[in-house]
C-alpha positions in Angstrom: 0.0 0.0 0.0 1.4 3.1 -1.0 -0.2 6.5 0.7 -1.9 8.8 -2.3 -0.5 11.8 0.0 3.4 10.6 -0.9 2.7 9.4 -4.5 1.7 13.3 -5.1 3.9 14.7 -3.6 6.9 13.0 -4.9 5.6 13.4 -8.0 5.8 17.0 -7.7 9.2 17.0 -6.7 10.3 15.4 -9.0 8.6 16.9 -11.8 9.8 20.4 -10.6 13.4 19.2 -10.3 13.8 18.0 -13.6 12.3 21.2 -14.9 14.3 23.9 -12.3 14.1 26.4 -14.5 9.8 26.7 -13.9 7.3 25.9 -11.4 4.8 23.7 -12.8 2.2 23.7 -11.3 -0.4 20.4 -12.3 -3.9 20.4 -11.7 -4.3 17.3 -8.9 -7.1 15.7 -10.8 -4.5 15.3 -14.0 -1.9 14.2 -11.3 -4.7 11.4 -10.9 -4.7 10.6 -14.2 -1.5 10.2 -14.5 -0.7 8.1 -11.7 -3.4 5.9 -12.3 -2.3 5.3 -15.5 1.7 5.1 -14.1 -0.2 2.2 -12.0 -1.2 0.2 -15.4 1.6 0.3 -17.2 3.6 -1.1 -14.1 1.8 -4.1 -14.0 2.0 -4.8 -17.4 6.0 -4.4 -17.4 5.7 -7.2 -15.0 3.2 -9.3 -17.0 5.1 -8.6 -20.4 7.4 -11.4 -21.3 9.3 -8.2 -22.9 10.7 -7.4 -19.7 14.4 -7.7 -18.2 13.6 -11.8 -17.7 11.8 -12.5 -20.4 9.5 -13.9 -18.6 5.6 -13.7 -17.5 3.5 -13.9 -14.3 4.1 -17.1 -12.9 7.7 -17.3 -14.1 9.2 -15.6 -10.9 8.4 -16.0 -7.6 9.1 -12.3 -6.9 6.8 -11.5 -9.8 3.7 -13.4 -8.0 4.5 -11.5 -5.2 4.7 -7.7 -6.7 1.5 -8.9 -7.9 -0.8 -11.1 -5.7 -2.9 -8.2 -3.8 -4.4 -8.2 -7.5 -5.2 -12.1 -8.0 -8.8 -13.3 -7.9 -8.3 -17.4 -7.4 -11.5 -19.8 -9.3 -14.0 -17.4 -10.1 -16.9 -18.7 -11.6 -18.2 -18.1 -14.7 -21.4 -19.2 -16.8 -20.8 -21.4 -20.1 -22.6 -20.7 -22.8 -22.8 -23.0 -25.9 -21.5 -21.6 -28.9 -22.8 -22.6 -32.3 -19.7 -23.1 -33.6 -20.3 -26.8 -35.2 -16.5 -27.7 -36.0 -14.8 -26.5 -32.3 -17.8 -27.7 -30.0 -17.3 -24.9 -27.0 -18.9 -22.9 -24.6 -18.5 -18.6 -24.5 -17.7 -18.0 -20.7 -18.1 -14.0 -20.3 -15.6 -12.4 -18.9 -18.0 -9.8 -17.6 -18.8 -12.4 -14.8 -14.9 -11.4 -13.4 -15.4 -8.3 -12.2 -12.6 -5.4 -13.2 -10.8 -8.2 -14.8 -7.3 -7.5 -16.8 -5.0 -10.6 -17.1 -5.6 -14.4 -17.5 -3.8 -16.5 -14.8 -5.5 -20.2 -15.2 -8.7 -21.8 -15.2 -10.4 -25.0 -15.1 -13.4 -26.5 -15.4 -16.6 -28.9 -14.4 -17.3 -31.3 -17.1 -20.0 -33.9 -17.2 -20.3 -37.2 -19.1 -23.6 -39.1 -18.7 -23.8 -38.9 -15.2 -20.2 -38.6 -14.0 -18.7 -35.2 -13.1 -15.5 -34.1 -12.7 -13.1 -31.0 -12.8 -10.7 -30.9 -16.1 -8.2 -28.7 -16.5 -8.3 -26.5 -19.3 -4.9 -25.2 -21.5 -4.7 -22.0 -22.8 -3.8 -22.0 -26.8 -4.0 -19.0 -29.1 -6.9 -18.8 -31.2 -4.6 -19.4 -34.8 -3.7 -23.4 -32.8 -7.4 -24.2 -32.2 -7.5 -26.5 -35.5 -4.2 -28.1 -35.4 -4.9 -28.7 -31.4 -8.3 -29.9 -31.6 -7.6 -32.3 -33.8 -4.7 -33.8 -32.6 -5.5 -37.0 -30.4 -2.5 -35.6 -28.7 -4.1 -32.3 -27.6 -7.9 -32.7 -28.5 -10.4 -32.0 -25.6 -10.9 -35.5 -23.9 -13.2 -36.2 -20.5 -11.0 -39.8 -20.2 -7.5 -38.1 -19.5 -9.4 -35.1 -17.9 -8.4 -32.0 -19.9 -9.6 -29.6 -23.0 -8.7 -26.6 -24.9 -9.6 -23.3 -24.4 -9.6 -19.9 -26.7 -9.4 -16.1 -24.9 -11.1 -12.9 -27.2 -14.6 -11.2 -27.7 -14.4 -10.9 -23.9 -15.2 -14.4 -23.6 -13.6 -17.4 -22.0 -14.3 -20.4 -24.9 -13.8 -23.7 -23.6 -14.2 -26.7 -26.1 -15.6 -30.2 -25.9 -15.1 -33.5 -27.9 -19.3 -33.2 -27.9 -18.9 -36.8 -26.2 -19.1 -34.5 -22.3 -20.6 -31.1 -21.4 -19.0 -28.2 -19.5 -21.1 -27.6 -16.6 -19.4 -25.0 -14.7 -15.9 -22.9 -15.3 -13.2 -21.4 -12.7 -10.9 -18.4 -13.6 -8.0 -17.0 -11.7 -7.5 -13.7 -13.3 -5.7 -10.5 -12.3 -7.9 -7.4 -11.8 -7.7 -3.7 -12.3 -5.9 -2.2 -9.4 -8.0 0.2 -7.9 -8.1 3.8 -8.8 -6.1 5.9 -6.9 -7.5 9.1 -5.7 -7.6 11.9 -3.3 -9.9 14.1 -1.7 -10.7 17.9 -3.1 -11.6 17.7 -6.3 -15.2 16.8 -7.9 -15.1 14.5 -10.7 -15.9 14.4 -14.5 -19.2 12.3 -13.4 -20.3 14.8 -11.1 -19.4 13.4 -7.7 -16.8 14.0 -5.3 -12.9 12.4 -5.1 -12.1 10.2 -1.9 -8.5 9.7 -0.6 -7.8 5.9 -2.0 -4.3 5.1 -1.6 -2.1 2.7 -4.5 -2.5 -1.3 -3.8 0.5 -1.4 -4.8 3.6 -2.8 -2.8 5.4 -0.1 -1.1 8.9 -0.2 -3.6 7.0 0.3 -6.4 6.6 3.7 -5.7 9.6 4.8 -7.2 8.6 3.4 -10.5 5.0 4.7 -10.5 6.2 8.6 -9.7 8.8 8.0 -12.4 5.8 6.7 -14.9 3.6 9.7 -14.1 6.1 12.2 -14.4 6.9 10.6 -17.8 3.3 10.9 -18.9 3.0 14.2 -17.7 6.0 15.2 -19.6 4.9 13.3 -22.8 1.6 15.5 -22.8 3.2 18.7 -22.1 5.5 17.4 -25.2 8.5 18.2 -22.6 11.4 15.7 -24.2 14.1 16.2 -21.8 11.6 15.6 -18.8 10.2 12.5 -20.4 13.8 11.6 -20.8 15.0 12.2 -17.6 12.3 10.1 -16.2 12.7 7.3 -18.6 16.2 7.2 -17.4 15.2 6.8 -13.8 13.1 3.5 -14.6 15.8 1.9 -16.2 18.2 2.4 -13.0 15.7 1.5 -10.8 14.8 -1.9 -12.7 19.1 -2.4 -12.2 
């Protein structure tokens, strides 16, 4: 937990330091903005397998720690059958997983004449579907407990070999952080801001004053600032 109070004010600092030659002076609820958005695009530096170790979510156990006040374990979603005729599936809405942003694992409840039991279900990328589902090796099979499942349209879509159903699916997911905010300003919907510090782990505070200052500098079409603070994320990642 990081306090909104610091995050702001550091952010100032800095901001005003890398620029000595003005005072600029930022309107808080665009401070806001920015730090939410500073919040994003930490996460996803540690979810991107573009990152220092090449590597995603469950690669490193640090990683699963920066991360875990954000994991929602075996949610459960509703399946839907798809009329899809070749890849026999059910559409799982994603909607069901509230403020969800990343896919972690999932698995499901499948039922085959009066026998259920849980399957786990293997991620593939939409262009392997065919080749997968196919291939004895890989196909979706109720006798070795396992099946295929597809991710877009905000759907979850999890296949069957037609001989079993899928009664039931369970998602671990990451979610939206939530929005970060403070107290004295009245929003664009009309109501008034409450203080609501960062979820996120106390050393990533560095990284998310050094985002938002980069953002801020970006809109404000400053280069050297958005520089400056670029630099600062790559020593701090050392």
């Amino acid at each position: 937990m990081i306090p909104v109070e610091e995050l702001i004010y550091e952010f100032k600092l800095t901001l005003n330091k890398i620029n000595r030659q003005d005072n600029i002076d930022i309107p808080i609820e665009d401070i806001i903005v920015y730090l939410n958005k500073a919040q994003v695009s930490w996460i996803k530096t540690k979810l991107n397998p573009n990152n220092v170790y090449k590597v995603g979510y469950d690669s490193i156990r640090k990683r699963i720690d920066d991360l875990q006040i954000l994991k929602q374990s075996n949610v459960l979603l509703k399946p839907n059958k798809t009329n899809d005729l070749f890849h026999i599936g059910y559409d799982c809405p994603l909607e069901d997983a509230v403020n969800y942003m990343f896919y972690i694992s999932s698995y499901a409840m499948a039922k085959s004449g009066t026998c259920v039991e849980p399957i786990t279900v293997d991620l593939i990328r939409h262009g392997e579907l065919t080749t997968k589902y196919l291939d004895a090796n890989y196909n979706p099979s109720f006798e070795w407990r396992t099946t295929l499942a597809t991710l877009g349209n905000d759907n979850l879509t999890v296949y069957t070999d037609s001989k079993f159903k899928i009664e039931k699916v369970f998602v671990t997911y990451l979610r939206y952080p939530l929005d970060i905010d403070v107290e004295g300003y009245v929003k664009f919907d009309g109501t008034n801001s409450k203080n609501q510090n960062s979820e996120l782990p106390e050393y990533a505070q560095s990284d998310l004053v050094d985002l938002a200052v980069k953002f801020a500098a970006q809109s404000t079409d400053n280069q050297a600032q958005a520089v400056f603070a670029e630099d600062r994320l790559n020593k701090n990642s050392e």
